[in-house]
C-alpha positions as CSV (number, residue, x, y, z in Angstrom):
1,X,31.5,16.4,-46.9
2,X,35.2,16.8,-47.4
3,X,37.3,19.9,-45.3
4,X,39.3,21.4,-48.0
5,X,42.6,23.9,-46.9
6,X,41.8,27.6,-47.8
7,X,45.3,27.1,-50.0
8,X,43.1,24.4,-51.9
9,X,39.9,27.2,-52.2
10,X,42.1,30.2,-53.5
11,X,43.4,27.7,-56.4
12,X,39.7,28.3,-57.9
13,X,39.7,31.5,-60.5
14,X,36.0,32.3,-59.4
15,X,35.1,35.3,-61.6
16,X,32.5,37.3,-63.1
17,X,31.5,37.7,-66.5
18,X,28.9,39.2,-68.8
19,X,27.2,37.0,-71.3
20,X,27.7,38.4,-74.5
21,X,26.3,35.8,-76.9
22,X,23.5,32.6,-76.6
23,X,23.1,30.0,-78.8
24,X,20.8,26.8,-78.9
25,X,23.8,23.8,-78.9
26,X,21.4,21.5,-81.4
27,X,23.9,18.8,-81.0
28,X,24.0,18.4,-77.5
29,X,22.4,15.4,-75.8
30,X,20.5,17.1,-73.2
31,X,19.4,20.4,-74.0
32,X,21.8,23.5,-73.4
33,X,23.4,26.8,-74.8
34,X,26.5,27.8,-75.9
35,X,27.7,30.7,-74.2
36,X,30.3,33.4,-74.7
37,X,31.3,35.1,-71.9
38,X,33.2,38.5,-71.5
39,X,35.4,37.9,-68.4
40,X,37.0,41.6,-69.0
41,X,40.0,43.0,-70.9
42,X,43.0,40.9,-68.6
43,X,40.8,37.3,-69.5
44,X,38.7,38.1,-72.7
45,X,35.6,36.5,-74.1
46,X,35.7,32.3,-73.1
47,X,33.1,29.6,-74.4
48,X,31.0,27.2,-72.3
49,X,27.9,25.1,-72.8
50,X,25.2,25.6,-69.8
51,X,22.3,23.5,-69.3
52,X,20.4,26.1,-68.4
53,X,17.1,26.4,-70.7
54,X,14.6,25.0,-68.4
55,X,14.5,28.2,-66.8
56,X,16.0,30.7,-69.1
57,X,15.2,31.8,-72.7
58,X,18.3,32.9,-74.8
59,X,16.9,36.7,-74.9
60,X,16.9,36.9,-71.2
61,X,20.4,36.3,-70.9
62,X,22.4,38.2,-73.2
63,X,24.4,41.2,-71.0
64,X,23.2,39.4,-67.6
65,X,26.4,39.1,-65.4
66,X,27.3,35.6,-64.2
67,X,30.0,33.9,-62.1
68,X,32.2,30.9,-64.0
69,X,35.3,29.1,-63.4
70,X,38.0,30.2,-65.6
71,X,40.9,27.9,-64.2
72,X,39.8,24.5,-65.7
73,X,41.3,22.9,-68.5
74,X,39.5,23.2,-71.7
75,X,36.9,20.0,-71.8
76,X,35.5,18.9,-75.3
77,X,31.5,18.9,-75.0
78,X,30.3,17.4,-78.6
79,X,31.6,19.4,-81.4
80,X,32.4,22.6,-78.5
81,X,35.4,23.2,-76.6
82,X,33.8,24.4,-73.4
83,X,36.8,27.0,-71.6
84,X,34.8,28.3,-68.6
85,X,32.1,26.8,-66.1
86,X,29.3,29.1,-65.4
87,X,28.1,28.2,-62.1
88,X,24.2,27.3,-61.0
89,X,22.2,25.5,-58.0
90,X,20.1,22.7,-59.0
91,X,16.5,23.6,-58.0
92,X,13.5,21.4,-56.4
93,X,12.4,20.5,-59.9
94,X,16.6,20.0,-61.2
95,X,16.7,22.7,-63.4
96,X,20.1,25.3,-62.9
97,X,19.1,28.7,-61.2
98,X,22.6,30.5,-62.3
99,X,24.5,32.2,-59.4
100,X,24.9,36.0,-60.0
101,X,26.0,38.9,-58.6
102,X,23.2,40.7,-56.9
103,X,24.6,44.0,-57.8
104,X,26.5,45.7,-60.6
105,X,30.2,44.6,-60.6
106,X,32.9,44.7,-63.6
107,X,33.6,41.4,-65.4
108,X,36.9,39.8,-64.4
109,X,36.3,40.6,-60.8
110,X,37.1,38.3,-58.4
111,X,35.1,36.1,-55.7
112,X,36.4,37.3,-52.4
């Protein structure tokens, strides 16, 4: 494992966000949603694609909050432009268990 600086950690714009809208991506190789995420009023609503339907169906994730990446260049996914990464942890089986807050916080707060 590399030892990053905390300069290098504080670059990462960790930040939570509330799913707002899911949709199945039908064009995508392995299955996934596209996601649009409220990130609050200072970032606004960002797109990403989340292989995430092994464990979740796209009624149980609209308003759930969720933590993504907002600092990464846009990257083309098929025929999406995916702005954010919404982060998960592989489980025993590989499926992504997202990572959330365990609590209520408002979107567009930061990882401290």
């Amino acid at each position: 494992m590399e030892t990053i600086e905390w300069k290098d950690f504080e670059k990462i714009e960790l930040r939570v966000g509330r799913i707002m809208t899911v949709e199945v991506f039908t064009e995508a190789r392995i299955p996934a949603y596209i996601l649009e995420v409220d990130f609050g009023e200072d970032i606004g609503i960002k797109k990403s694609s989340a292989q995430i339907t092994d464990l979740y169906k796209p009624d149980s994730l609209v308003g759930k909050l969720v933590v993504g990446v907002i600092n990464f260049p846009p990257k083309q996914i098929g025929p999406h432009m995916s702005e954010c990464l919404i982060t998960g942890f592989h489980n025993r089986d590989g499926a992504v268990a997202l990572c959330i807050p365990d609590m209520d916080v408002p979107p567009g707060a930061k990882l401290c």
